[in-house]
C-alpha positions in Angstrom: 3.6 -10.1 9.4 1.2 -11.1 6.8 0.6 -14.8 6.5 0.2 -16.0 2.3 -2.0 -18.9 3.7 -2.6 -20.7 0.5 1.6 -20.5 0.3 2.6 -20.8 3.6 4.8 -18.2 3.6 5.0 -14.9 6.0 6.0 -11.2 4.9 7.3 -8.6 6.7 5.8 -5.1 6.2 8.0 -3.8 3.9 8.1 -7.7 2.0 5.2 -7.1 1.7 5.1 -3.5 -0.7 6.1 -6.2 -3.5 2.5 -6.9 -3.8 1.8 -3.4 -5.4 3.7 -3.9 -8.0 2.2 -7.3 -9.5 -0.8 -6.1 -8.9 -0.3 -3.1 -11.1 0.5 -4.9 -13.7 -2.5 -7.9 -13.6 -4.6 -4.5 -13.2 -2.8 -3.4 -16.6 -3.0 -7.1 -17.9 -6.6 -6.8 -18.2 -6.8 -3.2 -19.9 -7.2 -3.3 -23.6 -4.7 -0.8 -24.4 -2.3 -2.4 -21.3 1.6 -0.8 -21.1 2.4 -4.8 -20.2 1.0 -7.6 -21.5 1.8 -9.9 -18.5 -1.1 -12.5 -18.0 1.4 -14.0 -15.2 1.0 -11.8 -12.7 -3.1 -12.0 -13.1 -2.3 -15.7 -12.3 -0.3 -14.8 -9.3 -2.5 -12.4 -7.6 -5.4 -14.7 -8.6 -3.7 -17.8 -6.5 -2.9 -16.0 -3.6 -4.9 -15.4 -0.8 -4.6 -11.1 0.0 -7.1 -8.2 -0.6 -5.4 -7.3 -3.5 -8.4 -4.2 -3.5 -7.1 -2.3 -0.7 -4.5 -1.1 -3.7 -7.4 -0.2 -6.2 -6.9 3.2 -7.2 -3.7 3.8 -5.8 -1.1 6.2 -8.0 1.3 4.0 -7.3 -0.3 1.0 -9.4 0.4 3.1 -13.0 3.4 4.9 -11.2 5.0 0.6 -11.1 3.8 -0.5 -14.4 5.5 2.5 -15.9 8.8 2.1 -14.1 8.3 -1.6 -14.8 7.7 -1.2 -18.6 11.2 1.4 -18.4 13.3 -1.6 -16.7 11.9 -3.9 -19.2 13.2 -1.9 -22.1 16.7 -1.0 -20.2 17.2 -4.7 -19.9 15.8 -5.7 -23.7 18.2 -3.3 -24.8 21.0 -5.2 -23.2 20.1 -8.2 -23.9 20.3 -6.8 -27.7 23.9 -5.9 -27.5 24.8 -8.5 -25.4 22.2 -11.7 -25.8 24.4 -14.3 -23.6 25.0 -11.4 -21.1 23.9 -11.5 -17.1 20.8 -9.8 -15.0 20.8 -9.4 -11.6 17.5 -8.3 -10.1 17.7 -6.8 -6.6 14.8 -7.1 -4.9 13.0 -9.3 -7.2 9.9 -9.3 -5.6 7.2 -11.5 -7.9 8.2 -9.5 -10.8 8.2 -11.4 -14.3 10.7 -9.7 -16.3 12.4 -13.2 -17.4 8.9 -14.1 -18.8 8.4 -10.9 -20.8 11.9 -9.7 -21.9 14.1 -13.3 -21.6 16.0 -14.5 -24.7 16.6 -17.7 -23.8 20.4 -17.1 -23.6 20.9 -14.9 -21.0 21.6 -15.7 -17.1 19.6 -14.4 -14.3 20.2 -14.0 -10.8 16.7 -12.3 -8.9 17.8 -12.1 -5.3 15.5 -10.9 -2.5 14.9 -11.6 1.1 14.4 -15.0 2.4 10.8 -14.4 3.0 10.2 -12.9 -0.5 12.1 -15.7 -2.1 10.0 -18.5 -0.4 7.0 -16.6 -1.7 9.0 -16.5 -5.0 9.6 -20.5 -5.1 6.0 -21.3 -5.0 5.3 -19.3 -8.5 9.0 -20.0 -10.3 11.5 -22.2 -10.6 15.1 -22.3 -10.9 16.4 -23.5 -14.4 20.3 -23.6 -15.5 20.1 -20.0 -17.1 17.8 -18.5 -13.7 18.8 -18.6 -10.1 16.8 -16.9 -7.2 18.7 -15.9 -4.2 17.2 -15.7 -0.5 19.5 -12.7 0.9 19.7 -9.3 1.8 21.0 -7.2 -1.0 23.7 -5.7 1.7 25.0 -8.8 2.5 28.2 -8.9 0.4 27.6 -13.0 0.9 25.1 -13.5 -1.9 27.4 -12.2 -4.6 30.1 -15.8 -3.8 
């Protein structure tokens, strides 16, 4: 397990892929033609303690920005026709969709493992219109 000193929180292994992702897109953040504009993730991998350079270079960096910037446009789309409607983000991860693509008027769910989640709380917090959940997607539980 990885230990997120500065947080206090542990990852497993495969937790801890979600930090490719936000990565990717601080990386993007700071280009000046960036697919994302999302100065919240640079804020996010600046506050916590990992060697966010191991990733440097990795296809996988552009490869999540780009299905990132896809899932942001899906979900603008919807919130379009239907701008008091519901998302539901499995395996949430650190991502910041609510920041870049939230009307204001829409409800969120972002569910993720426990361990993910606790990471999770130490960078957002729950409001009336956005709820994290600590569970495993296959655990028909966290849909009550």
């Amino acid at each position: 397990m990885t230990e997120h000193t500065e947080h206090g929180v542990r990852l497993g292994t495969v937790q801890e892929t979600l930090l490719i992702p936000l990565y990717g897109r601080a990386v993007d953040n700071r280009k000046p033609d960036a697919i994302l504009r999302d100065t919240r993730a640079e804020e996010i991998v600046a506050s916590i303690d990992y060697d966010f350079a191991r990733f440097d270079g990795l296809p996988s960096l552009t490869g999540a920005v780009l299905g990132t910037a896809l899932f942001d446009r899906w979900v603008a789309e919807f919130l379009t026709e239907h701008p008091s409607g519901t998302v539901v983000e499995l395996g949430t991860g650190l991502d910041t969709r609510y920041e870049r693509v939230g009307n204001g008027r829409a409800r969120w769910f972002e569910l993720d493992l426990p361990d993910v989640i606790d990471l999770r709380r130490s960078f957002f917090t729950d409001t009336p219109r956005r709820t994290t959940i600590a569970a495993s997607v296959t655990d028909p539980a966290w849909a009550s």
